[in-house]
C-alpha positions as a Markdown table, in Angstrom:
| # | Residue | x | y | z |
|---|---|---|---|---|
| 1 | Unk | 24.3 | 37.7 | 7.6 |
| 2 | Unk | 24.0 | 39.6 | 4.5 |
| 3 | Unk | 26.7 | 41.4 | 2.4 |
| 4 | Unk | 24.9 | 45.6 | 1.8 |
| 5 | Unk | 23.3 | 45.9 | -1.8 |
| 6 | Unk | 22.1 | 48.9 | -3.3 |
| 7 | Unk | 19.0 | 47.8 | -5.7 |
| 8 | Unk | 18.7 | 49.6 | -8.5 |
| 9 | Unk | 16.4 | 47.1 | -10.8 |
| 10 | Unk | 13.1 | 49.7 | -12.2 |
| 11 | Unk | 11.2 | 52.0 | -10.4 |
| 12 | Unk | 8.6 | 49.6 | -9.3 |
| 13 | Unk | 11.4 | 47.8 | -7.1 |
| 14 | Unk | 11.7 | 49.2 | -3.4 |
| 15 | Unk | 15.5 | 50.9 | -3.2 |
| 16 | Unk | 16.3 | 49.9 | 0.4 |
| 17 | Unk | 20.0 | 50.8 | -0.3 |
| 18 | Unk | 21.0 | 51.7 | 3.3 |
| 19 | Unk | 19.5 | 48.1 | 4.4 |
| 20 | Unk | 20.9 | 44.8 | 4.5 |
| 21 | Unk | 19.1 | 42.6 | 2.3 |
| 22 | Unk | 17.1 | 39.5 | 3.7 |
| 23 | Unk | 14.8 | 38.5 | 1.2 |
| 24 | Unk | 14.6 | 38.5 | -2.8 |
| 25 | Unk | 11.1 | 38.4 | -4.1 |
| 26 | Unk | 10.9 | 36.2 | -7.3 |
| 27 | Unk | 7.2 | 35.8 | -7.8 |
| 28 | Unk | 4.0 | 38.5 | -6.2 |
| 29 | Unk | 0.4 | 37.7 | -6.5 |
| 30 | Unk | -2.2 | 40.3 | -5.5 |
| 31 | Unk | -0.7 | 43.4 | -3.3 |
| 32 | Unk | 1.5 | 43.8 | -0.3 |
| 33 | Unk | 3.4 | 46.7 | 1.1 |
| 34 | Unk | 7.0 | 46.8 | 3.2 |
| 35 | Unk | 6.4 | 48.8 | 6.4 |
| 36 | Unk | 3.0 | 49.7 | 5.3 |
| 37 | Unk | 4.4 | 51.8 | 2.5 |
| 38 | Unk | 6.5 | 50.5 | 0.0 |
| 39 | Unk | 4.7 | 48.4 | -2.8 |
| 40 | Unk | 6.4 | 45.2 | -3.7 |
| 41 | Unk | 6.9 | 44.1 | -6.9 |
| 42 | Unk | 8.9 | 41.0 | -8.7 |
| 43 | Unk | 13.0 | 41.4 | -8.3 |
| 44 | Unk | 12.5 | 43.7 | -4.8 |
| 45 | Unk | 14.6 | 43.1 | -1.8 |
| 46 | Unk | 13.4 | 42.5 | 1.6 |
| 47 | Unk | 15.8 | 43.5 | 4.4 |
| 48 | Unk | 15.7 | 42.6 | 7.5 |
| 49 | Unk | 14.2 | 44.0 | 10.0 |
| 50 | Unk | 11.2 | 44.9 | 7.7 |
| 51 | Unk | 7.6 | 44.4 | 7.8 |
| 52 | Unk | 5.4 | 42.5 | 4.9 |
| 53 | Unk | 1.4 | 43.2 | 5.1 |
| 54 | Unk | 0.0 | 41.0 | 2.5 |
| 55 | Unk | -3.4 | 41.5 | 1.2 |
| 56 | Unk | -6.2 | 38.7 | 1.7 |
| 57 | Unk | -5.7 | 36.5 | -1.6 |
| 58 | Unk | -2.1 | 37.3 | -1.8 |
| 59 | Unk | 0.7 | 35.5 | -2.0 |
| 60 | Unk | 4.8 | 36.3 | -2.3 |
| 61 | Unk | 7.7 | 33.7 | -2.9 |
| 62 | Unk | 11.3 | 35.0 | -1.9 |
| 63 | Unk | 14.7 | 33.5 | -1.8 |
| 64 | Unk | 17.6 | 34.0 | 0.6 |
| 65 | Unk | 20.5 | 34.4 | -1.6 |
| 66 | Unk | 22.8 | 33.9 | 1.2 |
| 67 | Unk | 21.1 | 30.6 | 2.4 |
| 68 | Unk | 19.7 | 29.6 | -0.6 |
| 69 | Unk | 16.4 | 28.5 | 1.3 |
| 70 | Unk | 13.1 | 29.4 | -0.2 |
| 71 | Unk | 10.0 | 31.1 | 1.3 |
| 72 | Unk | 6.0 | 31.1 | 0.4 |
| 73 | Unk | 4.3 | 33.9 | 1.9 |
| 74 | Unk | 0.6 | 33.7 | 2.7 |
| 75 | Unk | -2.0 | 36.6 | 2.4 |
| 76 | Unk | -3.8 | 38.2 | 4.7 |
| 77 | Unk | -1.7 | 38.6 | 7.5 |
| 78 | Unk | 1.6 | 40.4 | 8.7 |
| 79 | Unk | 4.9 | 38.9 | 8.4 |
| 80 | Unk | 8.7 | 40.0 | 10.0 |
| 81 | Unk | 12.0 | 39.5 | 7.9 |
| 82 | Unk | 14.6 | 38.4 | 10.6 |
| 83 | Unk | 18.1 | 36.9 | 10.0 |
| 84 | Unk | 16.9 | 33.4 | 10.3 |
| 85 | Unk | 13.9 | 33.9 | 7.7 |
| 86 | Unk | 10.4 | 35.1 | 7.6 |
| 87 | Unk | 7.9 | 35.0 | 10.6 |
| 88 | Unk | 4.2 | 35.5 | 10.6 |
| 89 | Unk | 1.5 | 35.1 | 13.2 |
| 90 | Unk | 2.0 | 31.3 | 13.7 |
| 91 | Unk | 5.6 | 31.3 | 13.6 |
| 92 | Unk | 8.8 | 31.0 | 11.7 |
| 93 | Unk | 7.9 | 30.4 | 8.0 |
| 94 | Unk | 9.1 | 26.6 | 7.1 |
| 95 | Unk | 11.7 | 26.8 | 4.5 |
| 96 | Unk | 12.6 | 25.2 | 0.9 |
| 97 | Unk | 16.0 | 24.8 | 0.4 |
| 98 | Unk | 17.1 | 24.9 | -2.7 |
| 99 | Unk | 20.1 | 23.6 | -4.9 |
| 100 | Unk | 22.5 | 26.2 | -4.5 |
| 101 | Unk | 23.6 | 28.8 | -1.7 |
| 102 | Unk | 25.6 | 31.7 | -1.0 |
| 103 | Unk | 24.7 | 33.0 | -4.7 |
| 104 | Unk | 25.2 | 36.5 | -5.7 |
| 105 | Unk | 23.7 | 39.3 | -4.4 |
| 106 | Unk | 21.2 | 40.7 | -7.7 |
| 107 | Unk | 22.1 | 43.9 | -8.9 |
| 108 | Unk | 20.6 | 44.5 | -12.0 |
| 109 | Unk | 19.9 | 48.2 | -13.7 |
| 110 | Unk | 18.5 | 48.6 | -17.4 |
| 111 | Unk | 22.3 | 50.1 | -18.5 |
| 112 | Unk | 24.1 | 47.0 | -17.5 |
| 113 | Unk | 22.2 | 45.8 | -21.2 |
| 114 | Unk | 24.9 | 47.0 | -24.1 |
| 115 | Unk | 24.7 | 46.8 | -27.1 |
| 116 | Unk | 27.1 | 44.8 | -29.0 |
| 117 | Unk | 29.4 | 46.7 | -31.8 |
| 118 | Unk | 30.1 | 44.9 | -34.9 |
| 119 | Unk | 32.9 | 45.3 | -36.9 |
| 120 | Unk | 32.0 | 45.2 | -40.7 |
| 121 | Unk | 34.0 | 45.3 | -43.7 |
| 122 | Unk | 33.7 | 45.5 | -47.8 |
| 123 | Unk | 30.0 | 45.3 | -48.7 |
| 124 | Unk | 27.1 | 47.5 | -46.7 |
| 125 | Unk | 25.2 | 46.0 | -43.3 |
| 126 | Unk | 22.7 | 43.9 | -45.9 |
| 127 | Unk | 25.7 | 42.2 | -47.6 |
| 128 | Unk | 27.0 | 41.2 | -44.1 |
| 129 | Unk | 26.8 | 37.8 | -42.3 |
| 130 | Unk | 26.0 | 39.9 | -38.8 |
| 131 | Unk | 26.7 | 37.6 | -35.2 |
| 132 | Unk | 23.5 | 36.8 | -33.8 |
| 133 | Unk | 24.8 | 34.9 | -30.5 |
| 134 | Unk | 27.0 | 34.9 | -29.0 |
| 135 | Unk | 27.5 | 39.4 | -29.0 |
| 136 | Unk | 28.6 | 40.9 | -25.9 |
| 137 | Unk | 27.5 | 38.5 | -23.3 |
| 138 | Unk | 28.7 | 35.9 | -21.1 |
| 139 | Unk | 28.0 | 32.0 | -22.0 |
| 140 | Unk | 27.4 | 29.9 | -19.5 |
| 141 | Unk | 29.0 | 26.8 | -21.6 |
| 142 | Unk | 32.6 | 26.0 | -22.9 |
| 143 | Unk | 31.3 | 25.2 | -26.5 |
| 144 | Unk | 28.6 | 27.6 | -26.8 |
| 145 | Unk | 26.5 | 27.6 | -30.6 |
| 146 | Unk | 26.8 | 30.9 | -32.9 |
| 147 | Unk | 24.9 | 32.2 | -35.3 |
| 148 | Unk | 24.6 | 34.7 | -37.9 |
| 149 | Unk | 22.2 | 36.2 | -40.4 |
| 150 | Unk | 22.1 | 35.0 | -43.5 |
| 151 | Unk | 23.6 | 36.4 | -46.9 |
| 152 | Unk | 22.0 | 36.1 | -50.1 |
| 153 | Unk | 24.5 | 34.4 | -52.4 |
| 154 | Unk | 26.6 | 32.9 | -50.5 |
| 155 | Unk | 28.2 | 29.5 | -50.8 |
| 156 | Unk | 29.1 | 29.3 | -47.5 |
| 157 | Unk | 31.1 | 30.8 | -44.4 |
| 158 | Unk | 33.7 | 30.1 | -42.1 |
| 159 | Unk | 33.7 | 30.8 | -38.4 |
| 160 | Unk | 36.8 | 31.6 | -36.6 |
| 161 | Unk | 37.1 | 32.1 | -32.7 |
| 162 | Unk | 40.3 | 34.1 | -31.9 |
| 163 | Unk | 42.0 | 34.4 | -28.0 |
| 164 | Unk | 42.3 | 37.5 | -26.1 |
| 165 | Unk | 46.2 | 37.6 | -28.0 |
| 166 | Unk | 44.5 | 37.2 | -31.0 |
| 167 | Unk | 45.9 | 34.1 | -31.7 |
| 168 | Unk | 43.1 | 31.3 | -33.7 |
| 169 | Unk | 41.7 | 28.9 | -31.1 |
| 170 | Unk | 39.6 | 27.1 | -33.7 |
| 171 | Unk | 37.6 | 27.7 | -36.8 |
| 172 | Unk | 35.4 | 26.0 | -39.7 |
| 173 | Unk | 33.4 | 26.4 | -42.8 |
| 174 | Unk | 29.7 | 25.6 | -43.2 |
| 175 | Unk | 26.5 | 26.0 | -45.3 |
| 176 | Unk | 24.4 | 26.8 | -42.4 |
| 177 | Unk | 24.0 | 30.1 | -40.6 |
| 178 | Unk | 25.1 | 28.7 | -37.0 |
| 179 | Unk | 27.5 | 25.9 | -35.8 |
| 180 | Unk | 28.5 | 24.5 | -32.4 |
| 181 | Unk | 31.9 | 24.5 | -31.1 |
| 182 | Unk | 33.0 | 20.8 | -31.2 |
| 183 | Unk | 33.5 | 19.0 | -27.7 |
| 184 | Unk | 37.6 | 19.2 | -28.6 |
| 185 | Unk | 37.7 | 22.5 | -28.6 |
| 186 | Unk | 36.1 | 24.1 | -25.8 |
| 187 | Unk | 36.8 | 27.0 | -24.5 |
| 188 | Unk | 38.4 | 28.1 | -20.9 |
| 189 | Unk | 36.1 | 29.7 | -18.3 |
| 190 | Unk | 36.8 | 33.1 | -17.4 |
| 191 | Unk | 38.3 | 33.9 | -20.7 |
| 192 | Unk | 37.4 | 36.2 | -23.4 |
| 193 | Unk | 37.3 | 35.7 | -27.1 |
| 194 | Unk | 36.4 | 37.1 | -30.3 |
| 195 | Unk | 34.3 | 35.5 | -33.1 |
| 196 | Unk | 34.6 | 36.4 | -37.0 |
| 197 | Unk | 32.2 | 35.0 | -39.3 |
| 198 | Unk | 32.9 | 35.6 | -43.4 |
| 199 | Unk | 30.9 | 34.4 | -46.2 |
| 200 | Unk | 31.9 | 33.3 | -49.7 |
| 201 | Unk | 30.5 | 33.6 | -53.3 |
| 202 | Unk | 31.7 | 32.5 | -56.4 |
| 203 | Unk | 34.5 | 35.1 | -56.6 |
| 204 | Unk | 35.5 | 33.8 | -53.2 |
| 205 | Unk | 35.5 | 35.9 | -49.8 |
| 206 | Unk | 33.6 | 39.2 | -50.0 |
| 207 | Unk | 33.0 | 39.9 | -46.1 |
| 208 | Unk | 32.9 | 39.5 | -42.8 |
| 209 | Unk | 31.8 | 40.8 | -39.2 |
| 210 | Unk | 32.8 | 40.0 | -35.6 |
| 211 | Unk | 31.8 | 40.3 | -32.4 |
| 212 | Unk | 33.4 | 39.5 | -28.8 |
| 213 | Unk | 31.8 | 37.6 | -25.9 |
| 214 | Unk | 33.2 | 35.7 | -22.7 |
| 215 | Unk | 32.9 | 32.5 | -20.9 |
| 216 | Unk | 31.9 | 32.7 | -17.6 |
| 217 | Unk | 34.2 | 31.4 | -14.6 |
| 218 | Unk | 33.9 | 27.7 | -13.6 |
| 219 | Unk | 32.6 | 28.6 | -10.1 |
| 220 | Unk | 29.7 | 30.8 | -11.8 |
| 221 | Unk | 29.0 | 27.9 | -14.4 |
| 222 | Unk | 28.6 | 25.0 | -11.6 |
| 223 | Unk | 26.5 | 27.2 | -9.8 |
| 224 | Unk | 24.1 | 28.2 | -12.9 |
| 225 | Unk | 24.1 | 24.3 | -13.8 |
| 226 | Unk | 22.9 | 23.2 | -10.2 |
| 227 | Unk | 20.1 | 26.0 | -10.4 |
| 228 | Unk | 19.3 | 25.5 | -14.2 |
| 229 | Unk | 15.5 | 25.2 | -14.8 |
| 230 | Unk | 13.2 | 24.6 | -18.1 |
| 231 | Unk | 10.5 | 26.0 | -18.9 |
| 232 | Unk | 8.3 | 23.6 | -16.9 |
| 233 | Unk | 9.8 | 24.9 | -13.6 |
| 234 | Unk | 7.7 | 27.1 | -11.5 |
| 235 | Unk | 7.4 | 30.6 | -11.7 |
| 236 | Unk | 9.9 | 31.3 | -9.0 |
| 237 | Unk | 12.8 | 29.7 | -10.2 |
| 238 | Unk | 12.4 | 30.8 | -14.0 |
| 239 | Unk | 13.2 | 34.6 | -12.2 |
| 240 | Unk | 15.5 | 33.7 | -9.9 |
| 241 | Unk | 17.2 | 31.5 | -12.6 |
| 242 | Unk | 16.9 | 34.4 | -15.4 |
| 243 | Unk | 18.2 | 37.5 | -12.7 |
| 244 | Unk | 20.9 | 35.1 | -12.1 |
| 245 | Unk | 22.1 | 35.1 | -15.5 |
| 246 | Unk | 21.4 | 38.7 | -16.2 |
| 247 | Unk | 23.3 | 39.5 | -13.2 |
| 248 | Unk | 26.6 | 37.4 | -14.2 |
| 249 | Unk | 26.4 | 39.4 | -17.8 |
| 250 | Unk | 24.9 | 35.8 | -19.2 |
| 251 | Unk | 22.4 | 38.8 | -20.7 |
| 252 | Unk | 21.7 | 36.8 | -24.0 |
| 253 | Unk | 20.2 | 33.2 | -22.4 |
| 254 | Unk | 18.9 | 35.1 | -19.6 |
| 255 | Unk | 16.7 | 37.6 | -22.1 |
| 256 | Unk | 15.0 | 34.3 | -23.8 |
| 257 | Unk | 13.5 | 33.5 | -20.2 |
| 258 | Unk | 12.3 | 36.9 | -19.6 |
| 259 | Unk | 10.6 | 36.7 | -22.6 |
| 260 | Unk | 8.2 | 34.0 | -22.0 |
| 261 | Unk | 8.0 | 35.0 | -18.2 |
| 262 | Unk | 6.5 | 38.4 | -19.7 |
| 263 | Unk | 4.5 | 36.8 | -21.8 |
| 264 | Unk | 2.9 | 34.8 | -18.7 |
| 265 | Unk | 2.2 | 37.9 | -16.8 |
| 266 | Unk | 2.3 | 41.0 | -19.3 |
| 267 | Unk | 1.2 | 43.2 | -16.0 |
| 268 | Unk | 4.4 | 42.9 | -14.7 |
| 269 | Unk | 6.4 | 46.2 | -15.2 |
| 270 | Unk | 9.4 | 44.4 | -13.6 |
| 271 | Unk | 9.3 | 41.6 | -16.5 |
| 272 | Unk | 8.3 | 43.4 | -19.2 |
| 273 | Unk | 11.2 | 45.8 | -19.0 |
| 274 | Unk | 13.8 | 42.7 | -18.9 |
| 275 | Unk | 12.2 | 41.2 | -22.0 |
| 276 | Unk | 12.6 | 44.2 | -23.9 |
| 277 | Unk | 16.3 | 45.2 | -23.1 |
| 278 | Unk | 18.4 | 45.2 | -25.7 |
């Protein structure tokens, strides 16, 4: 049912990498074990074919990625993953679906984070209008916002997007330290592009930084859209939502989320290292 998936998220995740997945856990209250062993924690894969014991008080929602059905587990008693979803003592678990299915298998490891290299030129780092967003990531929008720090002194910048070739797509001047990419000029999913922001003073242009990014495919971006939450959703679907992103490369919008689902539960291990990647 399943493709194989090696998991390789932080040590507090199970690494079942010889298993075929069943079950992705995107929220834990209270303690449960896999096969009477394994601790489970936020982001771990169930395969199937393995057993859940669940603590009295406990409770565990999953996701089949495959299926794109969703699963509440109760504490206090014993559950099997199987093909066709979760079964406890009374039964097959009832399901949720939700609005997308077949959706990725998540992969994600701390070095799939980079850090972004700028290129600068004329004046030191401080004198240097340095990208803020959109910097080594993927965008899950064809006319995303960027920004950049400001620059003391300056009487304004322009903004340049350049192709893969090279060759300018679009670009403008402003007062502010970010700007949107108008409607007209959107960008194509699936490519990559470069942005170059310079700032001006009274003896005209004195520097400027870049930094590359890409848009992600239009199959990946429909997808995303159908499963985009706020941050009213539940629990759940804030991680499922945010490993998404982080999984695609989205790593930018899908840090913001990890942030405030850390700050909800600062016990969590899982979420606290996702907030603080860089």
């Amino acid at each position: 049912m399943k493709r194989n998936t090696i998991l390789s998220i932080v040590t507090m995740a199970v690494c079942l990498s010889d298993a075929t997945a069943g079950l992705l856990v995107t929220e834990i209250t209270g303690k449960a074990q896999i096969d009477g062993k394994d601790a489970v924690a936020t982001l771990a894969e169930i395969p199937d074919g393995a057993r859940l014991s669940l603590q009295g008080g406990a409770s565990i929602i999953a996701v089949d990625l495959a299926s794109g059905k969703e699963y509440v587990l109760k504490g206090g008693q014993n559950y099997r993953v199987t093909p066709k979803g979760p079964q406890g003592s009374g039964g097959m678990v009832t399901a949720k679906a939700l609005p997308s299915k077949g959706m990725p298998d998540i992969r994600i490891a701390p070095g799939m984070v980079a850090q972004a290299t700028l290129v600068m030129r004329s004046l030191p780092k401080t004198n240097v209008p340095s990208p803020i967003s959109p910097v080594k990531t993927m965008v899950i929008s064809d006319a995303p916002l960027f920004r950049w720090s400001a620059v003391e002194g300056s009487n304004g910048y322009r903004l340049s997007i350049l192709k893969q070739d090279g060759s300018l797509h679009w670009d403008s001047k402003t007062k502010e330290t970010q700007l949107p990419l108008e409607k007209a000029h959107r960008l194509a999913p699936g490519e990559k592009y470069t942005w170059r922001v310079e700032y001006f003073s009274d003896g005209g242009r004195t520097a400027e930084a870049s930094a590359e990014f890409s848009v992600a495919p239009a199959a990946t971006i429909k997808q995303l859209s159908a499963l985009k939450v706020n941050a009213s959703a539940p629990f759940s679907r804030r991680v499922l939502y945010a490993a998404l992103l982080t999984e695609v490369g989205a790593k930018e919008e899908a840090r913001e989320i990890w942030k405030e689902l850390a700050k909800e539960k600062p016990d969590d291990a899982v979420l606290r290292k996702f907030a603080d990647a860089r």
